[in-house]
N, CA, C and O atoms as a Tinker XYZ file with bonds, in Angstrom:
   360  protein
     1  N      0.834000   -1.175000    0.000000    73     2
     2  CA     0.000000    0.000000    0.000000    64     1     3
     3  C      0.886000    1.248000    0.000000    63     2     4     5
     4  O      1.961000    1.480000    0.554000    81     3
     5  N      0.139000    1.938000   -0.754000    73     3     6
     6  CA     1.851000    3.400000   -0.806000    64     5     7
     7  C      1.339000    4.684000    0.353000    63     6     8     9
     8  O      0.190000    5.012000    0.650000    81     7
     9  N      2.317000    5.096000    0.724000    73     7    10
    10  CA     2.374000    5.763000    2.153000    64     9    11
    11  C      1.155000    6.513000    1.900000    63    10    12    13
    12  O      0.800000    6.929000    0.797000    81    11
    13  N      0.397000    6.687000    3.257000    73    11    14
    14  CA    -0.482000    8.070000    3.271000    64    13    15
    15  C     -1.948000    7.478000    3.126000    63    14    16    17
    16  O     -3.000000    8.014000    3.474000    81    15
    17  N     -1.754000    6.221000    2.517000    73    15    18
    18  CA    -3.251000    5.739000    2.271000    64    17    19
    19  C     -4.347000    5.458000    2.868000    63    18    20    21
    20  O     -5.550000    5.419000    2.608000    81    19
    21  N     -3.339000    5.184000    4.126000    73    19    22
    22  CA    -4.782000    4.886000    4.855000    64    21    23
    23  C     -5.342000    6.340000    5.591000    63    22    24    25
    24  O     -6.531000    6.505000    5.866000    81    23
    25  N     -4.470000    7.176000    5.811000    73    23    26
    26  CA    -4.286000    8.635000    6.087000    64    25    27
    27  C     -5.528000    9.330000    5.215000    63    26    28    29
    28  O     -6.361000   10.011000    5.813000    81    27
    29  N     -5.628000    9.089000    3.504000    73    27    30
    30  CA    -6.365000    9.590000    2.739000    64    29    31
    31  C     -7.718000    8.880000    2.987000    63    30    32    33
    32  O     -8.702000    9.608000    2.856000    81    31
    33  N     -7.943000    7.589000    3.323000    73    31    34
    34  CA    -8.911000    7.018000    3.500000    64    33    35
    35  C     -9.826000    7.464000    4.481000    63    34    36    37
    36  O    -10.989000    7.860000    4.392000    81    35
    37  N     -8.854000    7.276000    5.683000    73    35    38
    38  CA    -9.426000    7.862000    7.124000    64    37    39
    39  C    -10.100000    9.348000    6.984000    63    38    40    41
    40  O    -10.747000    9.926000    7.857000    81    39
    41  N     -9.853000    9.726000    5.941000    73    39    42
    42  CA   -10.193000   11.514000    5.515000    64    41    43
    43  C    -10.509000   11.541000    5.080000    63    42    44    45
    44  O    -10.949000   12.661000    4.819000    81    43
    45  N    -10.920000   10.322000    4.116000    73    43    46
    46  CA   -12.336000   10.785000    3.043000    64    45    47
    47  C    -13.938000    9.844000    3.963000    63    46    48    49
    48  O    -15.150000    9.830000    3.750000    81    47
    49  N    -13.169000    9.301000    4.817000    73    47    50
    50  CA   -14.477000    8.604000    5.413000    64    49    51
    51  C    -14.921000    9.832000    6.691000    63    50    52    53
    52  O    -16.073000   10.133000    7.004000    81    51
    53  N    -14.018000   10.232000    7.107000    73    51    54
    54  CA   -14.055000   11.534000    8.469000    64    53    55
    55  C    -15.451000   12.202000    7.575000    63    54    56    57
    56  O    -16.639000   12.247000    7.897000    81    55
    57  N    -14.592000   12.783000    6.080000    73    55    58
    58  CA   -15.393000   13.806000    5.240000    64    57    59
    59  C    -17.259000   13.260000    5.149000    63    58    60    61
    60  O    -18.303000   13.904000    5.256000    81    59
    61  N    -16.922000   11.540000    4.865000    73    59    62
    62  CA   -18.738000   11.260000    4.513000    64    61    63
    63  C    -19.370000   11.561000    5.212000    63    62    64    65
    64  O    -20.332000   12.318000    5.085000    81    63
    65  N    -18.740000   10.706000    6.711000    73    63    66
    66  CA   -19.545000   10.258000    7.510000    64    65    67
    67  C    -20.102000   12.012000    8.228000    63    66    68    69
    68  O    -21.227000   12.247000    8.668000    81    67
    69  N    -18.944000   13.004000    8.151000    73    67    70
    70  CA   -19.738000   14.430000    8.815000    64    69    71
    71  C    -20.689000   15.070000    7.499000    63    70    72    73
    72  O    -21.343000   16.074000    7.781000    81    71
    73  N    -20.749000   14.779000    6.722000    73    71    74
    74  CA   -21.613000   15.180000    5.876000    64    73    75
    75  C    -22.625000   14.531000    6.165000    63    74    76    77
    76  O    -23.626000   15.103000    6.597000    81    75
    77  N    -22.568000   13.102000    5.973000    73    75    78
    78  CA   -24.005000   12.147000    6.667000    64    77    79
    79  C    -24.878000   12.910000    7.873000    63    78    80    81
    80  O    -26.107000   12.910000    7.929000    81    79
    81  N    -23.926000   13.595000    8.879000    73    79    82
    82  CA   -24.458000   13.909000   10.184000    64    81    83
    83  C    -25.327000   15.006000    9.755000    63    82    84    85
    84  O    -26.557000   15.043000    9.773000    81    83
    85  N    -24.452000   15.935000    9.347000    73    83    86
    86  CA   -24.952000   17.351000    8.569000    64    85    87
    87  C    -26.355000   17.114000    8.114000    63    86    88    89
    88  O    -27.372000   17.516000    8.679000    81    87
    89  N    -26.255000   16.217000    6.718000    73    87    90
    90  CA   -27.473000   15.801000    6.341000    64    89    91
    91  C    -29.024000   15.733000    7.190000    63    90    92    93
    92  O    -30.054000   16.386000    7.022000    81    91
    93  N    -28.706000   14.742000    8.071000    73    91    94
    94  CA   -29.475000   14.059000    9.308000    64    93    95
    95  C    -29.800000   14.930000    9.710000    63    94    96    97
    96  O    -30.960000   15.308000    9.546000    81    95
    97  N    -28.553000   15.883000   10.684000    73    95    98
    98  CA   -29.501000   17.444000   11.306000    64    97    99
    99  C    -30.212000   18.044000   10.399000    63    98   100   101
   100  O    -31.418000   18.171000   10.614000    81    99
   101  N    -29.786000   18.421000    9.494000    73    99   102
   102  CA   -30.826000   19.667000    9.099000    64   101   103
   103  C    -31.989000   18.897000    8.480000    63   102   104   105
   104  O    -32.987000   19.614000    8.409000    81   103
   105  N    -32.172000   17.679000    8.017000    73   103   106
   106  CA   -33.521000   16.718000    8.147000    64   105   107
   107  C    -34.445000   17.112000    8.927000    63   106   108   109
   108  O    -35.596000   17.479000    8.688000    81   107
   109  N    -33.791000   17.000000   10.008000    73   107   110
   110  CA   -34.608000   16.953000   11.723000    64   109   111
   111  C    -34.738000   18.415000   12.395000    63   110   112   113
   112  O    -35.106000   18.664000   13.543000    81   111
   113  N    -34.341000   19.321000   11.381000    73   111   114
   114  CA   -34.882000   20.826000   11.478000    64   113   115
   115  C    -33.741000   21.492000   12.341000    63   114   116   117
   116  O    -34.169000   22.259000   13.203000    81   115
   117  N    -31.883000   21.294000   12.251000    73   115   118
   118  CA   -30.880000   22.187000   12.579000    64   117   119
   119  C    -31.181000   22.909000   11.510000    63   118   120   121
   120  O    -31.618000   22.563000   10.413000    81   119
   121  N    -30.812000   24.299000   12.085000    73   119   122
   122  CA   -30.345000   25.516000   11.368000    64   121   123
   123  C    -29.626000   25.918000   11.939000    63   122   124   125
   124  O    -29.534000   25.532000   13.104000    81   123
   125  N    -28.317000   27.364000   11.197000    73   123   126
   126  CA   -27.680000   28.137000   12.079000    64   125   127
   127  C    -27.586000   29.139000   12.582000    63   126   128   129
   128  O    -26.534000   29.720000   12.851000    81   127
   129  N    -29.486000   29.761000   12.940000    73   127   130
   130  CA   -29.588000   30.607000   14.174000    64   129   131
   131  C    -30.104000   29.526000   15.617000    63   130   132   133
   132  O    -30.417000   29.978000   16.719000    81   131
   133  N    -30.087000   28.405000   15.336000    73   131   134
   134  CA   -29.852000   27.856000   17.032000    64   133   135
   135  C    -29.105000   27.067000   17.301000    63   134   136   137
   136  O    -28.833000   26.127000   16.553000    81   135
   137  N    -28.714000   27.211000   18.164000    73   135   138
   138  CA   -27.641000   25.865000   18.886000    64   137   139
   139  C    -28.290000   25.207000   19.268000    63   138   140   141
   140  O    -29.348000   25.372000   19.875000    81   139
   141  N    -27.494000   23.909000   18.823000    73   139   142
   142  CA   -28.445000   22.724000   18.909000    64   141   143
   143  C    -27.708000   21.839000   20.102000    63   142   144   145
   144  O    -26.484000   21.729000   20.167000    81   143
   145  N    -28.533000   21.289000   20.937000    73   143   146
   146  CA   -27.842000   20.061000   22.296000    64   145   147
   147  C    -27.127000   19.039000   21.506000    63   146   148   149
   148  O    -27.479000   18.362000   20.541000    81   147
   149  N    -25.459000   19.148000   22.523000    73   147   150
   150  CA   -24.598000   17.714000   22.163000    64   149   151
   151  C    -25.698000   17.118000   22.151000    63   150   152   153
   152  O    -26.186000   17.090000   21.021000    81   151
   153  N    -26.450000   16.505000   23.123000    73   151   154
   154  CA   -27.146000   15.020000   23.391000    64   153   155
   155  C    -27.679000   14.563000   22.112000    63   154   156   157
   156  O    -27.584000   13.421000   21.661000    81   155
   157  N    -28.363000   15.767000   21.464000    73   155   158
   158  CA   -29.586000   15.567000   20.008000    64   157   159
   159  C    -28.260000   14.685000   19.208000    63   158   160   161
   160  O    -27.901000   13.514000   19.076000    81   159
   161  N    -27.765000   16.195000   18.743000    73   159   162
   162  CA   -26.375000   15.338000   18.372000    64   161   163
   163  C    -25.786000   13.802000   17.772000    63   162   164   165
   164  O    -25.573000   13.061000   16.813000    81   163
   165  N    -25.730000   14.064000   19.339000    73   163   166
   166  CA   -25.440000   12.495000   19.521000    64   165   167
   167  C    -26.629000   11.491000   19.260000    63   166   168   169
   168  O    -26.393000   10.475000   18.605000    81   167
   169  N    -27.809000   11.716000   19.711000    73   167   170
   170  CA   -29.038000   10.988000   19.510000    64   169   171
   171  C    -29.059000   10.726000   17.857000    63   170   172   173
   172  O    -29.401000    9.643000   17.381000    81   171
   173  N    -28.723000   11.654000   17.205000    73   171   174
   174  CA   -29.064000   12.246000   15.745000    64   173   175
   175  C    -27.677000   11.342000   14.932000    63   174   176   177
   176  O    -27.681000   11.157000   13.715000    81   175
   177  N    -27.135000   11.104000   15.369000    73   175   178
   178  CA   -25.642000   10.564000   14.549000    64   177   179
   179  C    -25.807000    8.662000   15.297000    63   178   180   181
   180  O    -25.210000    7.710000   14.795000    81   179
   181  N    -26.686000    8.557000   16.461000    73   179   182
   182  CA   -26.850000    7.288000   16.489000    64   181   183
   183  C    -27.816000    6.138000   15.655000    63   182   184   185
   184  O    -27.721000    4.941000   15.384000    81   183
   185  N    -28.876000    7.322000   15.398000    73   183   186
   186  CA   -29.747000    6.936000   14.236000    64   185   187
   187  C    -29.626000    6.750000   12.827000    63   186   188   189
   188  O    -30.608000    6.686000   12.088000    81   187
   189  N    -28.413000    6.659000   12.427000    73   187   190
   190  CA   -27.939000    6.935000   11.310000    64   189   191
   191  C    -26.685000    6.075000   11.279000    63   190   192   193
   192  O    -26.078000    5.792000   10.246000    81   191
   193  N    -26.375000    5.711000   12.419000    73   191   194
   194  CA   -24.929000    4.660000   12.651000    64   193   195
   195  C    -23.927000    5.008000   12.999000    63   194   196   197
   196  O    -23.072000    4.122000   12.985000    81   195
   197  N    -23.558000    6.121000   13.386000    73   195   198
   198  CA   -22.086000    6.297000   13.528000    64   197   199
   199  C    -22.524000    6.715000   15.218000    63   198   200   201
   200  O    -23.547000    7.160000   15.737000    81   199
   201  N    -21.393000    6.377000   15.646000    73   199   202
   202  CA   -20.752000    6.494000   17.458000    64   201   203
   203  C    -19.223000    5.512000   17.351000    63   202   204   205
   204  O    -18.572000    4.681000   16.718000    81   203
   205  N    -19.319000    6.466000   18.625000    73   203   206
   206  CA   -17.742000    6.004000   18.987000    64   205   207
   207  C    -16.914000    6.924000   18.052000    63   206   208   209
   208  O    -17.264000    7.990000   17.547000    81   207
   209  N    -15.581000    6.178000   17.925000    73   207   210
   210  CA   -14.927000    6.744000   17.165000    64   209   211
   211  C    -15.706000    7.449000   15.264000    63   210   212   213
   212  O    -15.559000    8.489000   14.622000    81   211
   213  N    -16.024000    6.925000   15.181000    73   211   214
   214  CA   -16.410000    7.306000   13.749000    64   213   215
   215  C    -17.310000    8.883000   13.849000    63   214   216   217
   216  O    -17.315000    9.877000   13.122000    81   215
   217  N    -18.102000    8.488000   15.250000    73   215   218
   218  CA   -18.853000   10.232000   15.815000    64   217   219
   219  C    -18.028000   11.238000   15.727000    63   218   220   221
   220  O    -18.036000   12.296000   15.099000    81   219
   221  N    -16.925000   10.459000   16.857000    73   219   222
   222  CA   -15.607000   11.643000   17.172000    64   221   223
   223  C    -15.007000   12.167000   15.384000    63   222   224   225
   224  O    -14.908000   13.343000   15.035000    81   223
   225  N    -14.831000   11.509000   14.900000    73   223   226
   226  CA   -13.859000   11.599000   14.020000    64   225   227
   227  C    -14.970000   12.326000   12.707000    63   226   228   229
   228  O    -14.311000   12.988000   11.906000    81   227
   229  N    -15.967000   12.303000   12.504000    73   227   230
   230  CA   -17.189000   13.166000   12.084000    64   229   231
   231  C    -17.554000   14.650000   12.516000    63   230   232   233
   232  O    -17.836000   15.539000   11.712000    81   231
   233  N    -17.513000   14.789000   13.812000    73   231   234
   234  CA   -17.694000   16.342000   14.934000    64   233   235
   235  C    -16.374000   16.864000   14.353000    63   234   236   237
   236  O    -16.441000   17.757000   13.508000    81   235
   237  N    -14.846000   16.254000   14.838000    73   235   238
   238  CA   -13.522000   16.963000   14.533000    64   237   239
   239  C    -13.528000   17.347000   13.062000    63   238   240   241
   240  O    -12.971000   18.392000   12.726000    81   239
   241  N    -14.371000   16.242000   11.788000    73   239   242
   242  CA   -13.793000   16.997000   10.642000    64   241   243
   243  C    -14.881000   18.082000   10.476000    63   242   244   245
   244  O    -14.484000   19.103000    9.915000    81   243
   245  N    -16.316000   18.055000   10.897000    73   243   246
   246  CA   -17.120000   19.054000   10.712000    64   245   247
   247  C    -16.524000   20.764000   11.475000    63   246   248   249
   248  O    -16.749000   21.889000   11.029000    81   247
   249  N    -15.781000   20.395000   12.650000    73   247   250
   250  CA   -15.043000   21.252000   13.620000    64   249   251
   251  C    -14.095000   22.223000   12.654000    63   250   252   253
   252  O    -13.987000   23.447000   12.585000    81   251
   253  N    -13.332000   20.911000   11.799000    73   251   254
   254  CA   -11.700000   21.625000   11.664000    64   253   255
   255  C    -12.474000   22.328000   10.046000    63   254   256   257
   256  O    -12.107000   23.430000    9.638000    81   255
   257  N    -13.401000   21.608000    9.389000    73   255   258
   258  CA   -14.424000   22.741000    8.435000    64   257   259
   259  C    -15.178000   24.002000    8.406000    63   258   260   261
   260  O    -15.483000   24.698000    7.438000    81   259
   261  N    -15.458000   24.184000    9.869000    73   259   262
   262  CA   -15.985000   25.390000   10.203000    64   261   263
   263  C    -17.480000   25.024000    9.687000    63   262   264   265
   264  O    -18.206000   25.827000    9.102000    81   263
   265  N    -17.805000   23.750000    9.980000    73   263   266
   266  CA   -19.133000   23.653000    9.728000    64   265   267
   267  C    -20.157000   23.329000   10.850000    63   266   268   269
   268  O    -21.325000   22.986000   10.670000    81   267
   269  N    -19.552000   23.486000   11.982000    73   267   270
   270  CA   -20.060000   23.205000   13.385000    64   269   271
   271  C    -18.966000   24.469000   14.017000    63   270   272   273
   272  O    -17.962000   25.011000   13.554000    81   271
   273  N    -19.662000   24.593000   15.184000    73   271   274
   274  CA   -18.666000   25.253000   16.364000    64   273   275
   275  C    -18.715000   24.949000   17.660000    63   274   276   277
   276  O    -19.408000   24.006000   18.044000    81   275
   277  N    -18.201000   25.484000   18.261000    73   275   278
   278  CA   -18.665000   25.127000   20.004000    64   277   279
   279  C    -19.784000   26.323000   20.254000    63   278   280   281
   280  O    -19.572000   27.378000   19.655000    81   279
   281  N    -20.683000   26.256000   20.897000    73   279   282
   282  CA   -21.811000   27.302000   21.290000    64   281   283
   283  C    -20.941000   28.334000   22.588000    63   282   284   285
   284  O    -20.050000   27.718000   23.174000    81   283
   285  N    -21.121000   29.549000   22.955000    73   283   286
   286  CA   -21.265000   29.577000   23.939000    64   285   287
   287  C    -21.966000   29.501000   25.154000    63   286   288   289
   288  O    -21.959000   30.227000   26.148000    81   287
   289  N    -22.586000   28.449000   24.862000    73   287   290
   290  CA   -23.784000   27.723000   25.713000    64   289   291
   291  C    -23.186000   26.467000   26.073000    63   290   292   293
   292  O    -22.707000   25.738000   25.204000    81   291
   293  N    -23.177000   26.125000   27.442000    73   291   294
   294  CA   -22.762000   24.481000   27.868000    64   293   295
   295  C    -23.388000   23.659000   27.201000    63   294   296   297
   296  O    -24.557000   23.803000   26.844000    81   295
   297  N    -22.639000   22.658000   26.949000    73   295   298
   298  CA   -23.432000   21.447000   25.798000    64   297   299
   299  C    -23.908000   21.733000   24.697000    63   298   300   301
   300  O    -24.624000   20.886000   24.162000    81   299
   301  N    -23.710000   22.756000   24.152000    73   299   302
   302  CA   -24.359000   23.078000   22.608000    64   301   303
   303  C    -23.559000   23.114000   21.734000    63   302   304   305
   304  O    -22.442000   23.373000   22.184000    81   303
   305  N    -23.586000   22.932000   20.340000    73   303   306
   306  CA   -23.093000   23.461000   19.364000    64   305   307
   307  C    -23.700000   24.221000   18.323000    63   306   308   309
   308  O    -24.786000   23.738000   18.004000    81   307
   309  N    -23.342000   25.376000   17.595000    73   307   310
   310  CA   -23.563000   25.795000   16.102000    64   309   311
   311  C    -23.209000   24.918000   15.360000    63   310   312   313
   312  O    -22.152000   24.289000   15.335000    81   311
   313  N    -24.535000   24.830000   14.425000    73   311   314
   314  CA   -24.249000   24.796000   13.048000    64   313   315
   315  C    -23.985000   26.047000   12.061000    63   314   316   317
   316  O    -24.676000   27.036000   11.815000    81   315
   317  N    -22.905000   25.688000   11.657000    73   315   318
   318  CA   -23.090000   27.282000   10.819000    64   317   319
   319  C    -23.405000   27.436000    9.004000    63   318   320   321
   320  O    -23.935000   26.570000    8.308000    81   319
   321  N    -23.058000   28.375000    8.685000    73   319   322
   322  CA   -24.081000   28.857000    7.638000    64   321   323
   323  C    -23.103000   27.798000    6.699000    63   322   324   325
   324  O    -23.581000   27.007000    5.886000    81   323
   325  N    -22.215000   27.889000    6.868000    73   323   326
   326  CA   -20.881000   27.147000    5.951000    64   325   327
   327  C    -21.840000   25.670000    5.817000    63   326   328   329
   328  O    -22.376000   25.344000    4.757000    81   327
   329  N    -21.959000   24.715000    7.325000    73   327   330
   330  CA   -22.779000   23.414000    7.602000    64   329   331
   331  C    -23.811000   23.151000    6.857000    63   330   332   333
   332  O    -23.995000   22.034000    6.372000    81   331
   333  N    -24.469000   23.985000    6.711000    73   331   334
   334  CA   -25.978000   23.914000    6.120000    64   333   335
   335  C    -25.652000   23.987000    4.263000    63   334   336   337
   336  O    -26.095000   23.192000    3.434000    81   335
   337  N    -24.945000   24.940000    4.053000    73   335   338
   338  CA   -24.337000   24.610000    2.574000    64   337   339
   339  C    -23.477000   23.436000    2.597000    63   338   340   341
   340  O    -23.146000   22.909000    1.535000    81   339
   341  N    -23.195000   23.107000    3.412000    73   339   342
   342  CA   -21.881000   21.714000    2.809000    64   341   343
   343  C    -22.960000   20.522000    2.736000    63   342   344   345
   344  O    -22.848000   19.634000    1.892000    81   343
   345  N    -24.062000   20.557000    3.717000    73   343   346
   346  CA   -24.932000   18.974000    3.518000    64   345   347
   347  C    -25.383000   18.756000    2.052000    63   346   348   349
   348  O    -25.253000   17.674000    1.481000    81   347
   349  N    -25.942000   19.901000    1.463000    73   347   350
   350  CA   -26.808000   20.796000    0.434000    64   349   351
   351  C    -25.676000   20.312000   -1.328000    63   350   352   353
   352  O    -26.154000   19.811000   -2.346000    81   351
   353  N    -24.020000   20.737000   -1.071000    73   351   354
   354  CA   -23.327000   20.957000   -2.101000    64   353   355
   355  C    -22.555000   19.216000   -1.868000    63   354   356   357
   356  O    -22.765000   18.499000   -2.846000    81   355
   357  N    -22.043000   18.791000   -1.154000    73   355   358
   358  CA   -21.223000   17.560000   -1.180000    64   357   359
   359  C    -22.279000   16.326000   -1.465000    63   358   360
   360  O    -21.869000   15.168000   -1.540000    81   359
């Protein structure tokens, strides 16, 4: 296997699977004038299959996209305007 591959793999599956999530929320009525509860979140990404690592690794690439944020609200996150176009264009 030539270097990096599984590196590229792990990053194009990070990429689906937070698009999948993306998808799912704004299904279930996220937008990005509210912050939405980790828990939903999480509720929302279990219905669809991913937890555990594959969650984590879904939140960090939606994170390091600027397609989620941290709220300044405990337990919440933004979706942001970027999120709602990436479910929409990818």
């Amino acid at each position: 296997m030539p270097a990096g591959y599984n590196d590229k793999m792990i990053g194009q599956n990070d990429h689906a699977n937070a698009i999948r999530l993306l998808r799912a929320l704004v299904a279930r009525g996220a937008n990005s004038k509210e912050p939405m509860a980790n828990a939903w979140i999480t509720q929302v990404a279990l219905e669809i299959g991913l937890d555990g690592d594959e969650l984590n690794s879904a939140l960090a690439y939606a994170l390091t996209q600027n397609w989620l944020e941290d709220s300044n609200m405990t337990g919440r996150t933004l979706l942001t305007p970027a999120g709602e176009g990436a479910e929409e264009t990818s």
